[in-house]
C-alpha positions in Angstrom: -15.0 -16.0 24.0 -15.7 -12.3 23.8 -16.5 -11.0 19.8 -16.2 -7.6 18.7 -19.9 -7.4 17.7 -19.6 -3.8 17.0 -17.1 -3.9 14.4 -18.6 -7.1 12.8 -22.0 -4.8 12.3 -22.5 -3.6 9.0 -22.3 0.3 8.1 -25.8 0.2 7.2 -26.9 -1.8 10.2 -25.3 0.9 12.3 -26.7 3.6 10.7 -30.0 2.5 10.6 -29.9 2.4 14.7 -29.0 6.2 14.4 -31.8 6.8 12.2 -34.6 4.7 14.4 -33.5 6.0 17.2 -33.0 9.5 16.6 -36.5 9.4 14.7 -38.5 7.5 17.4 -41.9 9.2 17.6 -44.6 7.8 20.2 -47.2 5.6 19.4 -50.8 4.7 20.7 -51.8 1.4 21.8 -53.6 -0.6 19.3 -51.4 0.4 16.3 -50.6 -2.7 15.8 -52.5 -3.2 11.9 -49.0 -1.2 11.1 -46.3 -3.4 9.1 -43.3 -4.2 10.9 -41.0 -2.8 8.1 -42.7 0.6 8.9 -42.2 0.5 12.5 -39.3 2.4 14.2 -38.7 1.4 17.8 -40.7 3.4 20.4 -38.7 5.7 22.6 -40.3 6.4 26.1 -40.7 10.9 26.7 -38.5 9.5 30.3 -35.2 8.6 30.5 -34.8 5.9 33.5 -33.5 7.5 36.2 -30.6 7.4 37.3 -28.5 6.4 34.1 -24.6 6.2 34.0 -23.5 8.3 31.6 -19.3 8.0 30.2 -17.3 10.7 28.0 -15.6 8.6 25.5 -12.5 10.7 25.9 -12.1 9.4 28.9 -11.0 6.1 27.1 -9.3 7.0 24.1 -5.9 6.9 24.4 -4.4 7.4 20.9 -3.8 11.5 20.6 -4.1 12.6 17.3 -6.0 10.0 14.8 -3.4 9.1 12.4 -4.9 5.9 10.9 -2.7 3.3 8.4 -3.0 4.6 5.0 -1.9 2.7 2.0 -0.6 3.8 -1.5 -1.1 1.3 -4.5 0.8 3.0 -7.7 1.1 1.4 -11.1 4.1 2.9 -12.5 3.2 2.0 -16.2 0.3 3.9 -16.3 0.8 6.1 -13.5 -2.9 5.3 -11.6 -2.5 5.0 -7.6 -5.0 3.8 -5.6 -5.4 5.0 -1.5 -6.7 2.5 0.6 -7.6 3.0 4.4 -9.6 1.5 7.3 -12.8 2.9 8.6 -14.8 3.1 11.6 -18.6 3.8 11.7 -18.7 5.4 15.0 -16.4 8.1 16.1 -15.2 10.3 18.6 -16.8 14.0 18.4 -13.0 15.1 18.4 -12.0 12.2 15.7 -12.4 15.2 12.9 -10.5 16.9 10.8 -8.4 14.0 9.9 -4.5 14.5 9.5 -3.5 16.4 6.4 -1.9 13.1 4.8 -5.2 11.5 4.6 -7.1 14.6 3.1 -4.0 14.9 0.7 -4.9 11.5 -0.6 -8.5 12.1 -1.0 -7.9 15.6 -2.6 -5.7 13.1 -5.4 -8.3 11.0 -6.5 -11.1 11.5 -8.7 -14.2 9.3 -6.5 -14.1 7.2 -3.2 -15.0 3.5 -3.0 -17.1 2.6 0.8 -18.4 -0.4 1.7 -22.0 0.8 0.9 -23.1 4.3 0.3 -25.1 4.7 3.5 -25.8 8.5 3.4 -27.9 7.4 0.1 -29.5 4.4 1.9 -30.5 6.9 4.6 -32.3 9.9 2.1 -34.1 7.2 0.2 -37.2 5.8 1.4 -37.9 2.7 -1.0 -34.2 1.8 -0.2 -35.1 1.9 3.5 -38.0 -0.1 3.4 -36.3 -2.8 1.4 -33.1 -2.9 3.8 -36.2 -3.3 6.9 -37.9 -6.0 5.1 -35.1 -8.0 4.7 -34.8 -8.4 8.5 -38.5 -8.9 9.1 -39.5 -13.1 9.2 -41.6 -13.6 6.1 -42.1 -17.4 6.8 -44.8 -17.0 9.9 -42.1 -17.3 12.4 -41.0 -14.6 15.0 -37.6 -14.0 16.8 -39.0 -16.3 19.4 -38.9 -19.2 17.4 -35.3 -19.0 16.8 -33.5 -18.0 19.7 -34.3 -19.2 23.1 -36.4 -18.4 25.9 -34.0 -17.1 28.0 -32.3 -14.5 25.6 -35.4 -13.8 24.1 -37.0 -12.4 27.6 -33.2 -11.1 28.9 -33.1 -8.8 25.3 -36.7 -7.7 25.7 -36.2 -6.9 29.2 -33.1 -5.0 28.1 -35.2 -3.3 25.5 -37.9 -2.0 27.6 -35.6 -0.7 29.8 -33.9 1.4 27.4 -37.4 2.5 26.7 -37.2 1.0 22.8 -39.3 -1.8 22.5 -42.8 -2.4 20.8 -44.3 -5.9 20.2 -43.8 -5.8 16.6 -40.1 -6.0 17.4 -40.8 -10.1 17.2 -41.1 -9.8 13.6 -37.5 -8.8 13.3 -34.5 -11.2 12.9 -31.5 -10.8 15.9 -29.3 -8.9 13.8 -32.1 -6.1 13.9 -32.3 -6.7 18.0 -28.8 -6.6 18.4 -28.0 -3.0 16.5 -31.0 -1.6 18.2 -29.3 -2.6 21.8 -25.7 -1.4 21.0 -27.4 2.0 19.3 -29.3 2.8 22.2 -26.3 2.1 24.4 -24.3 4.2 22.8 -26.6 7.2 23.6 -25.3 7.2 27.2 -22.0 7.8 26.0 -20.8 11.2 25.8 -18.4 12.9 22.9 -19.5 10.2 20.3 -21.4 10.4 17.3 -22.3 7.9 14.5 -21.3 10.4 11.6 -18.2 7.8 10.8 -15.1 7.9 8.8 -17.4 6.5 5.9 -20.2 8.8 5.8 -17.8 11.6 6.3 -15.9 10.7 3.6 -19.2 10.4 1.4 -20.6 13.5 2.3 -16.8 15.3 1.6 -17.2 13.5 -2.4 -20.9 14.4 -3.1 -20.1 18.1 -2.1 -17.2 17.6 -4.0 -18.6 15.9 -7.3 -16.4 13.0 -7.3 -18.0 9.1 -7.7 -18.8 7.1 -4.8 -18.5 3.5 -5.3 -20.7 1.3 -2.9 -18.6 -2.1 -2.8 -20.9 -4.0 -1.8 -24.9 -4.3 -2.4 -27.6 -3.7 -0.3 -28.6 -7.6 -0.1 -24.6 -8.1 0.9 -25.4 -5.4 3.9 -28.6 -7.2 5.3 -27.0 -10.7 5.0 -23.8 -9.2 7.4 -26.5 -8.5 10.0 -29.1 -11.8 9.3 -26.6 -14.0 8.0 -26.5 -16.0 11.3 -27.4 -19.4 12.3 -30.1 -19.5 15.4 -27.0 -20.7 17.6 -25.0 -18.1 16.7 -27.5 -15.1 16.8 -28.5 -16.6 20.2 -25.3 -16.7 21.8 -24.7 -12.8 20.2 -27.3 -11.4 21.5 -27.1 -12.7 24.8 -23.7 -11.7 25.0 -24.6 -8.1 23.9 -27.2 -8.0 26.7 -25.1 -8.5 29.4 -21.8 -6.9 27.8 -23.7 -3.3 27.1 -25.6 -3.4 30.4 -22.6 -1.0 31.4 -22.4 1.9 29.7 -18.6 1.8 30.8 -18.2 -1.3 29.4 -19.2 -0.3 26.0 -17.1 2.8 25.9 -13.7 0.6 27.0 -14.5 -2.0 24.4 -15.4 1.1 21.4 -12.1 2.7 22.4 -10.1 -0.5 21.9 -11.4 -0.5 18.6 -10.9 3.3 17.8 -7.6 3.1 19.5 -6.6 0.3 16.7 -7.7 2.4 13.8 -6.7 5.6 15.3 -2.7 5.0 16.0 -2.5 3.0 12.6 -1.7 -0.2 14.6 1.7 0.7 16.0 1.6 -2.5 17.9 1.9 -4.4 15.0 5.0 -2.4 14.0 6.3 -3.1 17.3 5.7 -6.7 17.2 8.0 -6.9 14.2 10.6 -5.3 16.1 10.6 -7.2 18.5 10.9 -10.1 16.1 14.5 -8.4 15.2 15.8 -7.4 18.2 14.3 -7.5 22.3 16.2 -10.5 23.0 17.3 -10.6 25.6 14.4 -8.4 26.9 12.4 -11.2 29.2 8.7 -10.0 29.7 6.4 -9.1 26.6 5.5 -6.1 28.4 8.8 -4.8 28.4 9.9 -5.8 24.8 6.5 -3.8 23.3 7.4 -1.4 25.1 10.7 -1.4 23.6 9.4 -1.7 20.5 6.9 1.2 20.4 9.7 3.5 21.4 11.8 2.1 18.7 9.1 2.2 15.8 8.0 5.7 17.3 11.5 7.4 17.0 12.1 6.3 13.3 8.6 7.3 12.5 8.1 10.9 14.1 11.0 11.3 10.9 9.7 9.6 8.2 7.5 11.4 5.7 7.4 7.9 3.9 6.1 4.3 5.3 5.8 0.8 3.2 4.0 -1.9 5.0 4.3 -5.0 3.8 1.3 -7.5 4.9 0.7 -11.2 4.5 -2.6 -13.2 5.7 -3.5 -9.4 7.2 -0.3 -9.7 9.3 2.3 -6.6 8.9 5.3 -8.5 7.5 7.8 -6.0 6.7 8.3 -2.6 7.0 10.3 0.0 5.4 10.7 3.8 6.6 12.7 7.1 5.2 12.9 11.0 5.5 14.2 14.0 3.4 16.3 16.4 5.3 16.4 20.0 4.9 18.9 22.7 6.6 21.0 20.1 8.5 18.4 18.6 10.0 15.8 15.7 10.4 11.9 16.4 9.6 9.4 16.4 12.6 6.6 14.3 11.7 3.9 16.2 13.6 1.4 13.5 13.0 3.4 11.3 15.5 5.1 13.6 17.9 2.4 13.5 21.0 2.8 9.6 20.7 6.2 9.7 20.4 6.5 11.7 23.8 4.2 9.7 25.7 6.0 6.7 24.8 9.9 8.4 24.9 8.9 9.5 28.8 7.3 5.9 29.3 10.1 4.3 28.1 12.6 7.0 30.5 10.2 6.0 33.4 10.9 2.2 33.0 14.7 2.8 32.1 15.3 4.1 35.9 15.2 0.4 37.0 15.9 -1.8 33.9 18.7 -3.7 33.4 21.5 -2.6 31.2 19.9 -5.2 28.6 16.2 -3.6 29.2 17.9 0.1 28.9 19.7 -0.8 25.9 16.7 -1.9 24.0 15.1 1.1 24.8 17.2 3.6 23.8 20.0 2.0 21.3 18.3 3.6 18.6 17.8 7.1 19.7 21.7 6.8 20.5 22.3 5.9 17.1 19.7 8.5 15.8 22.3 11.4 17.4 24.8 10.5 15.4 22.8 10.3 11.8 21.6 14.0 13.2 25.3 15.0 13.4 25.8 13.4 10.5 23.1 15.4 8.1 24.2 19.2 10.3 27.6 18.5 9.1 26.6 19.2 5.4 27.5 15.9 3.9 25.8 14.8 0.1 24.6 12.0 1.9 22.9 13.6 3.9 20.0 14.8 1.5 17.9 11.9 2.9 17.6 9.0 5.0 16.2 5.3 5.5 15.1 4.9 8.7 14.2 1.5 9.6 14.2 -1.6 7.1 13.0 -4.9 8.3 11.2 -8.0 7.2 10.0 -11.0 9.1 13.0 -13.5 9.2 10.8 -16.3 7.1 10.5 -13.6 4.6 14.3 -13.7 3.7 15.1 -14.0 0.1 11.3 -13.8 -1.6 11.8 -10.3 -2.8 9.7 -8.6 0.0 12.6 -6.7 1.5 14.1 -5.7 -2.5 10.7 -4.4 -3.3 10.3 -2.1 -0.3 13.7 -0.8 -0.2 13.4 0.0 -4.2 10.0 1.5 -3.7 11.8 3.8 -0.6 14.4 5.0 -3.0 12.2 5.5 -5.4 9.7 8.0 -3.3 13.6 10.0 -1.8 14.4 10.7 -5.7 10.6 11.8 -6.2 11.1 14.1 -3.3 14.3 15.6 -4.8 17.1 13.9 -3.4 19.9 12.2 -5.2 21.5 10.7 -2.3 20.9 9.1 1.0 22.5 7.1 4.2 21.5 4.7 6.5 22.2 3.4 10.2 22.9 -0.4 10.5 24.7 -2.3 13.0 26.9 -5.8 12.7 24.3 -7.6 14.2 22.4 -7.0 11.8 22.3 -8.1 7.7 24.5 -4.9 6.3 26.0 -6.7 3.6 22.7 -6.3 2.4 23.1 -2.5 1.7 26.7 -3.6 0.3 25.2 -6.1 -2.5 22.3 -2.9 -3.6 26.1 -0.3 -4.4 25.9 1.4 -0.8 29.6 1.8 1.0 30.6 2.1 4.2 30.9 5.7 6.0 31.4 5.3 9.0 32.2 2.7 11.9 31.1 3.8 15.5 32.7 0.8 17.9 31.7 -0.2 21.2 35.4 -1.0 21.8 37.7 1.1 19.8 40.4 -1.4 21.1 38.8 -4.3 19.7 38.2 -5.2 16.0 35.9 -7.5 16.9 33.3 -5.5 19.0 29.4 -5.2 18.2 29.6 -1.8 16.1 27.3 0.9 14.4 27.6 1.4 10.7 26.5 4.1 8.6 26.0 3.5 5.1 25.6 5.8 2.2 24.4 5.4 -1.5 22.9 7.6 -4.7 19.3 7.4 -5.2 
């Protein structure tokens, strides 16, 4: 069982690590009358020698951040509400974030963060009380609640990062554990603990807008002491020996900043997959498939609905406005969308005509909707993309509410009409039943009526 301990650490938790650690100052023996809530950890003036030492970049895999942003918009009123994922530790490079993130932010009048750490961190009496709700008040120390054998494998790990001080014992795990992944994080190059939050607080105070804090301080320290002596014992042992590599740490932080940072593309491609990749045999190959599927339809599509259920994406809904006869670039996707186009031409050489046509039986299609909006047609002001929902999903009004929500955002951006690409494998009565007609009909076999075919539908906005 391997837990993602670093995510699961609360934003003040993490920052407070930064703050001990970046404000460790040396003390003399015999201090020890001090209280543990006003001890920092103790930084020894040497670093061990000999200390492996990772660039982050050298992990992250994900280009350009461009992280899952969602819309919520009442139309009665007119209020819309932004909401997006954040990380508390990011790549030197994660910043500036893509222009349809700061666009959002620019629209609304204050931000809402799980707790306003920036605050936490420029006020002392906050401080204090945030430390002494991880101190034992009861008489106990952390030895009486873990065992042994962690206990002397995390205090060996401490001294050998140079951080610890006996007054440490007073502190619950939760303390012990953000102190170990801090201090590991210092051998990693290119990273910082300025996060996607306390950027985003900083960018409002200079601003003057209202930052929410979601949750309360007491909600913060129970996220990091909240855990039963079984659990905190099996965590921290588990943190000892996963951050005893400093490479280690990096590969596991850039899974998770690899997640955030492509908006979960994956997820997407599952869906896909759920659609079509058939007769594609090996899940390797049909994500693949998938990602170069999702990635075409989205490097033109100015517009994305995501439908989720039980934090699963469930349904997804894409579409573009065209301008001089052609398609927009989405620039925010291109560099994954090449990696992933000459990926998928890599693995095409040797697939199967199956394989091959999984790959690339969109982008096919896609050349004829491109010759289809040069040739000047009404229909092609604007386009939808891709449009599916899981199968279970059929008839609940998911897919209805998507596609009316997609039309919707074309007419705001000043089209009246739009077309489609569809297939007869596919459900494109659907589009007949919502007043769209058939344009076109692009047969495998001319000679045969009843050949798999591409359609192209059309329809006013």
């Amino acid at each position: 069982m391997q837990m993602n301990k670093l995510i699961a650490v609360s934003a003040a938790a993490l920052m407070l690590s930064s703050v001990c650690i970046s404000c460790t100052s040396k003390k003399e023996k015999g201090s020890s009358s001090e209280s543990a809530a006003e001890i920092t950890t103790v930084k020894e003036e040497t670093d061990p020698v000999g200390k492996e030492r990772v660039d982050i970049n050298d992990y992250i895999t994900s280009g350009t951040p461009a992280p899952a942003l969602w819309r919520a918009y009442d139309p009665e009123t007119g209020n819309e509400l932004y909401l997006m994922g954040t990380i508390h530790v990011v790549s030197e490079d994660t910043f500036p974030l893509p222009d349809y993130i700061m666009e959002a932010y620019d629209k609304c009048d204050g931000i809402a963060v799980e707790y306003d750490i920036n605050t936490l961190q420029s006020d002392f009496s906050l401080m204090q009380e945030y430390l002494m709700g991880m101190v034992y008040t009861d008489g106990t120390t952390i030895k009486d609640h873990i065992s042994e054998e962690t206990y002397e494998k995390a205090k060996a790990c401490l001294k050998d990062m140079g951080f610890y001080n006996s007054l440490l014992d007073s502190y619950m795990p939760g303390f012990w554990l953000s102190q170990i992944e801090a201090s590991a994080l210092l051998d990693i190059d290119n990273m910082t603990s300025e996060g996607v939050d306390s950027t985003f607080i900083s960018y409002a105070e200079n601003d003057g807008k209202e930052v929410v804090s979601i949750e309360t301080l007491q909600i913060q320290t129970q996220a990091v002491t909240g855990f039963s002596d079984e659990l905190a014992d099996y965590m921290l042992s588990e943190t000892v020996d996963e951050y005893g590599s400093a490479d280690e740490l990096a590969e596991e932080f850039a899974q998770q900043y690899n997640s955030w940072a492509s908006g979960d593309i994956d997820a997407l491609a599952t869906l896909y997959t759920h659609h079509w990749c058939n007769y594609v045999p090996t899940l390797e190959d049909k994500l693949l498939a998938g990602r170069q599927c999702v990635l075409i339809q989205l490097v033109r599509s100015q517009f994305v609905i995501v439908a989720e259920q039980a934090d699963a994406v469930v349904g997804v809904c894409m579409g573009g406005i065209n301008h001089d006869g052609k398609a927009p670039v989405v620039e925010l996707w291109k560099d994954d969308y090449e990696r992933t186009f000459a990926a998928a031409t890599e693995r095409a050489k040797t697939a199967d005509p199956a394989l091959e046509g999984s790959l690339f039986g969109d982008w096919r299609e896609l050349q004829k909707a491109d010759r289809f909006i040069a040739s000047g047609s009404p229909y092609g002001e604007s386009e939808l993309n891709l449009f599916m929902v899981e199968p279970w999903l059929k008839g609940q009004g998911v897919g209805h509410a998507m596609f009316e929500q997609m039309r919707a955002l074309l007419r705001e951006g000043g089209a009246t009409r739009f077309f489609l690409m569809t297939d007869t494998a596919s459900d494109f009565e659907y589009y007949e039943r919502h007043g769209m007609h058939l344009i076109e009909r692009y047969p495998d076999d001319p000679d045969d009526p009843d050949c798999w075919a591409a359609l192209m539908y059309g329809g006013d906005l």
